[in-house]
C-alpha positions as CSV (number, residue, x, y, z in Angstrom):
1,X,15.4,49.1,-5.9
2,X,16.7,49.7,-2.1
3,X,15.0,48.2,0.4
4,X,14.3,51.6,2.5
5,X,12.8,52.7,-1.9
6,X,10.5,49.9,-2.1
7,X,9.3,51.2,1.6
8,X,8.9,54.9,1.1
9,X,7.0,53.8,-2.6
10,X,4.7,51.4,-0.8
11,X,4.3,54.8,1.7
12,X,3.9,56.7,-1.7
13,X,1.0,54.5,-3.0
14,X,-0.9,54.2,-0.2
15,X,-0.8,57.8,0.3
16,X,-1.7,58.7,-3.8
17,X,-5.0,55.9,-3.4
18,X,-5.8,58.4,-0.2
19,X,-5.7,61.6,-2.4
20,X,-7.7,59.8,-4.9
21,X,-10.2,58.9,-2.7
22,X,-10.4,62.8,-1.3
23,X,-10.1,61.6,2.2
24,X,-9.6,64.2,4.8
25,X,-6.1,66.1,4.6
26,X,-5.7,65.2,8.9
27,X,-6.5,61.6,8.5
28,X,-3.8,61.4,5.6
29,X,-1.7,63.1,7.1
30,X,-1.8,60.7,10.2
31,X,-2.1,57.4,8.5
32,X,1.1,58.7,6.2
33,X,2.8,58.8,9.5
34,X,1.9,55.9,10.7
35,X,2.7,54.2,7.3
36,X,6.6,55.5,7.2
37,X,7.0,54.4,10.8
38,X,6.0,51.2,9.8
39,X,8.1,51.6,6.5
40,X,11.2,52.6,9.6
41,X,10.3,49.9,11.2
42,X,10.9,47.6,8.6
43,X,14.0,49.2,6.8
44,X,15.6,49.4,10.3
45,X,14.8,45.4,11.1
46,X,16.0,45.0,6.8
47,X,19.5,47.0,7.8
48,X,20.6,45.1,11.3
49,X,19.9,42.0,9.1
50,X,22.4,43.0,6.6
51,X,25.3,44.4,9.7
52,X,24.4,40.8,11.0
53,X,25.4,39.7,7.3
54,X,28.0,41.7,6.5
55,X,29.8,40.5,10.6
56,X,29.2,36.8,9.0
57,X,31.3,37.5,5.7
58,X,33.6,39.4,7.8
59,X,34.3,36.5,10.4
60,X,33.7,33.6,7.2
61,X,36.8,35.9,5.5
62,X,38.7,35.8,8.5
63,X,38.3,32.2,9.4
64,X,39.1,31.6,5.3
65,X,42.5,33.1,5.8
66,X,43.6,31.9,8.8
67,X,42.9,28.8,7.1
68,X,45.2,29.5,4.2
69,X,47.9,30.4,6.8
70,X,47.7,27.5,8.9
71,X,48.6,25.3,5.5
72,X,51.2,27.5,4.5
73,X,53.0,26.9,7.9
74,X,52.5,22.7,7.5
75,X,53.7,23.2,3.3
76,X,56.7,24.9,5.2
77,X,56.8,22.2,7.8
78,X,56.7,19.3,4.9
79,X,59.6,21.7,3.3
80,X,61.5,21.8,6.1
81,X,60.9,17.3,6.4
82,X,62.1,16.7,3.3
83,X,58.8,15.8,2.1
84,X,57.9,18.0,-1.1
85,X,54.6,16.0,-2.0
86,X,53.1,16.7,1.1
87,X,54.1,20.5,0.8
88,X,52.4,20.4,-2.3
89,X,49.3,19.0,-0.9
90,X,49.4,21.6,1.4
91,X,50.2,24.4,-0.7
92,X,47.2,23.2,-2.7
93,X,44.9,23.2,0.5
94,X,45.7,27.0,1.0
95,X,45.3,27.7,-2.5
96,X,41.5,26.7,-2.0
97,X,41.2,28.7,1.5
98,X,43.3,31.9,-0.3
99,X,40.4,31.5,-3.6
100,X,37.6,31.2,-1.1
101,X,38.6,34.0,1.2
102,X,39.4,36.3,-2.0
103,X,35.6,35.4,-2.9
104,X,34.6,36.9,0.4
105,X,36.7,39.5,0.5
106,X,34.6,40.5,-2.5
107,X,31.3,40.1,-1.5
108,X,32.1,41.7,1.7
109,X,33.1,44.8,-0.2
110,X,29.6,45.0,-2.0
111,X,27.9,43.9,0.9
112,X,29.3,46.8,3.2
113,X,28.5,49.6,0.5
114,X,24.9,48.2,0.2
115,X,24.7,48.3,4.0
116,X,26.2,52.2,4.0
117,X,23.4,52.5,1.5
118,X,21.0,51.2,3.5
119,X,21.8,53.2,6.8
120,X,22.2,56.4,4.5
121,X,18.6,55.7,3.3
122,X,17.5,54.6,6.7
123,X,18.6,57.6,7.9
124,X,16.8,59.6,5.5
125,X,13.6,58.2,6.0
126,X,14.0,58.8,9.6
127,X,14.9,62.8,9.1
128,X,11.5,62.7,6.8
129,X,9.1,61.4,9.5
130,X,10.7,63.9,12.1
131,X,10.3,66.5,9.6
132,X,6.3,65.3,8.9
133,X,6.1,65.3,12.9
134,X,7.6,69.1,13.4
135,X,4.9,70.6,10.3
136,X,1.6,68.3,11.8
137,X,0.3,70.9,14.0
138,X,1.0,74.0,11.6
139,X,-0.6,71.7,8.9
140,X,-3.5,70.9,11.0
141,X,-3.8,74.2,12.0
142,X,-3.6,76.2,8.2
143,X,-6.2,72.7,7.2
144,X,-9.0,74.1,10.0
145,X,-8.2,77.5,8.9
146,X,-9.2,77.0,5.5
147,X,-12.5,75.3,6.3
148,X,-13.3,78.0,8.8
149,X,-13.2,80.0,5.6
150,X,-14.2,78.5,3.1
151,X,-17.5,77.7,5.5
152,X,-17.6,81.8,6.0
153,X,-17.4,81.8,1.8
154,X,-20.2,79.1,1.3
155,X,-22.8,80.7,4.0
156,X,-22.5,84.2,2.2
157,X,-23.0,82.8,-1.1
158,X,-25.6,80.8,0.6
159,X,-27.2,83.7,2.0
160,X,-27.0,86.0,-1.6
161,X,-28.5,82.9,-3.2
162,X,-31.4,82.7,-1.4
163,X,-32.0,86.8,-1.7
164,X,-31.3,87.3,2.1
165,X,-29.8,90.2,1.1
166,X,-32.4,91.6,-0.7
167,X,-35.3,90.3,2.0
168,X,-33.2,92.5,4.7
169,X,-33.1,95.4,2.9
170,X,-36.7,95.2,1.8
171,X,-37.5,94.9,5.7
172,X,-35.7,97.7,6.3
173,X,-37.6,99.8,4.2
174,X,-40.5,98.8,5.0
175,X,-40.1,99.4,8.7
176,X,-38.6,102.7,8.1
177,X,-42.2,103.5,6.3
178,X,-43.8,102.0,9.3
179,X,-42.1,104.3,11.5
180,X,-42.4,107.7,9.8
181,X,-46.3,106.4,9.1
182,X,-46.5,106.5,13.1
183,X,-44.7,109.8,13.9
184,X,-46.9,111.4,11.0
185,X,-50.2,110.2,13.0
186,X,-48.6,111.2,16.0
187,X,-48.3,114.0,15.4
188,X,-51.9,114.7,13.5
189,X,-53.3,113.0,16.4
190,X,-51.7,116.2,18.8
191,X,-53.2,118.5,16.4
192,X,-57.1,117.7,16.4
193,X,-57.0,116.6,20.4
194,X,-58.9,119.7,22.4
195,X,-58.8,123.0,22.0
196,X,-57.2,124.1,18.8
197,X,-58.1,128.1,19.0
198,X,-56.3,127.7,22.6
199,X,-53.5,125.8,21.2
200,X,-52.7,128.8,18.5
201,X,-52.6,131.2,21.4
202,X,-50.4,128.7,23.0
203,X,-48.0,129.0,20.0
204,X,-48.0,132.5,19.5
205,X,-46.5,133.0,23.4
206,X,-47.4,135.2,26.1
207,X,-48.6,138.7,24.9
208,X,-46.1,142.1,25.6
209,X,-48.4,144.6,27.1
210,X,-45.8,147.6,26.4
211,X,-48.5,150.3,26.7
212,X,-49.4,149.1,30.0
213,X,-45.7,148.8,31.0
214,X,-45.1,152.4,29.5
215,X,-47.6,154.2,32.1
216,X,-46.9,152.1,35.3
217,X,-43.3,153.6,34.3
218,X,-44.9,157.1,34.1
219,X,-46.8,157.0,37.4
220,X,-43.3,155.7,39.4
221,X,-41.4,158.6,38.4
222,X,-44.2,160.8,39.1
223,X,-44.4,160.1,42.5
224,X,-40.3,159.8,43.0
225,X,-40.5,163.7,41.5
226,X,-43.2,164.3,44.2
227,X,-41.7,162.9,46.9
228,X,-38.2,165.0,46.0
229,X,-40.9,168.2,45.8
């Protein structure tokens, strides 16, 4: 396993004993932050160690060949003297520089695909905790949203559970009853209070003397005939 894995499932295990434990969705959601920076943190300290490694193998593979080179120019040198036993020392020295430098050159080729490996997961992680960054607030938000909900839910089956409901509308009943039962002795109360002969005459209106009416009209034209006369 990766170096930046074994971060990210260290992240993952502390955040499955917080879901376990049913801690609250903002606190996880903070202290998972705060886990994969540290996880970054790490990994990013783990992958400049390995550059640092991989510069060393690249600078001990350099240093191995120009090694090998420098004792091919003396084997030529001991050539070029006449002296073919200390060519072959030489040519034996470079042998040992050319094996050790081929050695390198190999584990400098493993070395640099763990280290793309490493960045490339590094990297990763880092997109991850800017992505967790961007979707805290909406998370936060949709997380108070439900509770504000699911509070509205639990007092209204509070309120049914307790018979609120049914109290109310008793109540409301009841002080519709109390109501009409006022207007209805209100309204008896108007009826046997003083004079209740006078207040039948009162109903029936004023009276419509049309007899009375009938002659004064008589007598006016009478006296307009008279006055014609």
């Amino acid at each position: 396993m990766g170096i930046v894995s074994r971060f990210v499932a260290v992240v993952r295990a502390n955040l499955n004993a917080l879901l376990n434990r049913a801690e609250d969705p903002t606190k996880m959601l903070e202290q998972t932050l705060i886990d994969m920076e540290s996880a970054y943190r790490k990994a990013k300290d783990q992958v400049a160690r390995s550059v640092a490694d991989e510069k060393r193998l690249e600078k001990s593979l350099a240093d191995q060949k120009k090694e090998a080179d420098k004792w091919n120019r003396r084997a030529v040198q001991a050539v070029e003297k006449g002296d073919d036993d200390l060519a072959k020392e030489a040519l034996r020295r470079k042998g040992e520089h050319a094996r050790i430098a081929a050695q390198f050159e190999h584990e400098l080729g493993a070395h640099a695909a763990n280290v793309d490996n490493l960045k490339s997961g590094l990297r990763e992680l880092e997109t991850k905790i800017a992505e967790i960054k961007r979707k805290k607030n909406l998370l936060i938000s949709k997380q108070k949203r439900a509770q504000a909900q699911d509070q509205i839910y639990q007092t209204i089956e509070g309120i049914q559970d307790a018979g609120a409901i049914d109290t109310i509308n008793r109540m409301e009943e009841k002080i519709e009853e109390m109501s009409n039962l006022a207007d209805a002795r209100m309204e008896l109360s108007g009826e046997f209070q003083g004079d209740a002969l006078e207040k039948r005459f009162q109903e029936l209106g004023p009276s419509e003397d049309v007899d009375a009416e009938l002659l004064e009209l008589k007598q006016q034209l009478r006296l307009e005939d008279k006055s014609k006369a």
